[in-house]
N, C-alpha and C positions, 0 to 999 in steps of 0.2 A: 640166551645166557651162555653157550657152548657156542663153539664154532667148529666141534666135529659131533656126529649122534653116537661118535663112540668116546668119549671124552669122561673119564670118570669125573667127580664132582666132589669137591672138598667146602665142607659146612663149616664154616671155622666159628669158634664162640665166641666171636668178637662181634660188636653190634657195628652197624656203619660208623656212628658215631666214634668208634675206637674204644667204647667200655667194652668189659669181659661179661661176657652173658653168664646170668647164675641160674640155676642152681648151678653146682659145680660140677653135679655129673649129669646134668644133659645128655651129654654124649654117649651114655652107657643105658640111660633110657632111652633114647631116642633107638638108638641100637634095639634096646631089650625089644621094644615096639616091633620092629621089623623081623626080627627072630625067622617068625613062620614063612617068610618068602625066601627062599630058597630051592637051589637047584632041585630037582623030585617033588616040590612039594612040600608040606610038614607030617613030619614022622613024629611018632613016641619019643616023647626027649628031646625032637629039637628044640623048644624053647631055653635049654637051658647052653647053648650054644646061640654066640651071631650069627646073622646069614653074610654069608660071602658078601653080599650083596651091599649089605651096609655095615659099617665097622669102625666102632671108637677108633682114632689113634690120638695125633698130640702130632702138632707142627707148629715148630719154632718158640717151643714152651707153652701153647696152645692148645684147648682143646678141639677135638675137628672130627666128624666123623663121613670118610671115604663113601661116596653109593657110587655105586658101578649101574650104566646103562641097563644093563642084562636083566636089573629089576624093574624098568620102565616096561620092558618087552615083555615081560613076566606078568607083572599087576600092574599095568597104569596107575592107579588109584592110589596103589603101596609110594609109589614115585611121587604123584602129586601129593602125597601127605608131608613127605620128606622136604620138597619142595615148599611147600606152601609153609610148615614148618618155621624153615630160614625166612621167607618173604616174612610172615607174619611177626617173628620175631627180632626183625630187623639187625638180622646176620647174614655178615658175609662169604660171597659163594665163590670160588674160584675152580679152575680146569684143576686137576689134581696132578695129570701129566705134567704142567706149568707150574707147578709148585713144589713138588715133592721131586727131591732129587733122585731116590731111589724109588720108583716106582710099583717095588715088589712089596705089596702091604697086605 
């Protein structure tokens, strides 16, 4: 799916098909879901922050949420969920370096 292992990865809410994937905040559940993986671990509170790791944004009026490698290394399991996520609900996935012009997210 990536062509480097350090390639972040952008879920966009678009199905292949080209429809917008609903609910409309996916993206911020999908988020909410990953919360607890993050750098240290989960602490008191983090749930109520994203983890670094993965993180709603919005590309090109879209919505899309960022996972960064670090959380494959971290939890495989957390990744394959993320992953299989997109598979399952037949969204597309693209390199994020390759998509996002500013890369600081």
């Amino acid at each position: 799916m990536t062509s480097q292992a350090s390639t972040k990865l952008l879920i966009l809410g678009l199905t292949q098909a080209g429809k917008t994937f609903r609910p409309s905040d996916w993206a911020e559940r999908l988020a909410g879901v990953m919360s607890q993986f993050r750098p240290g671990g989960p602490r008191p509170g983090s749930h109520l922050a994203y983890s670094p790791w993965c993180v709603p944004n919005s590309f090109q009026g879209l919505k899309c949420v960022v996972v960064d490698p670090a959380l494959r290394d971290f939890e495989p399991m957390a990744w394959d969920f993320c992953i299989n996520f997109a598979r399952d609900n037949d969204l597309q996935v693209r390199e994020a370096d390759a998509a996002l012009e500013t890369p600081a997210i």
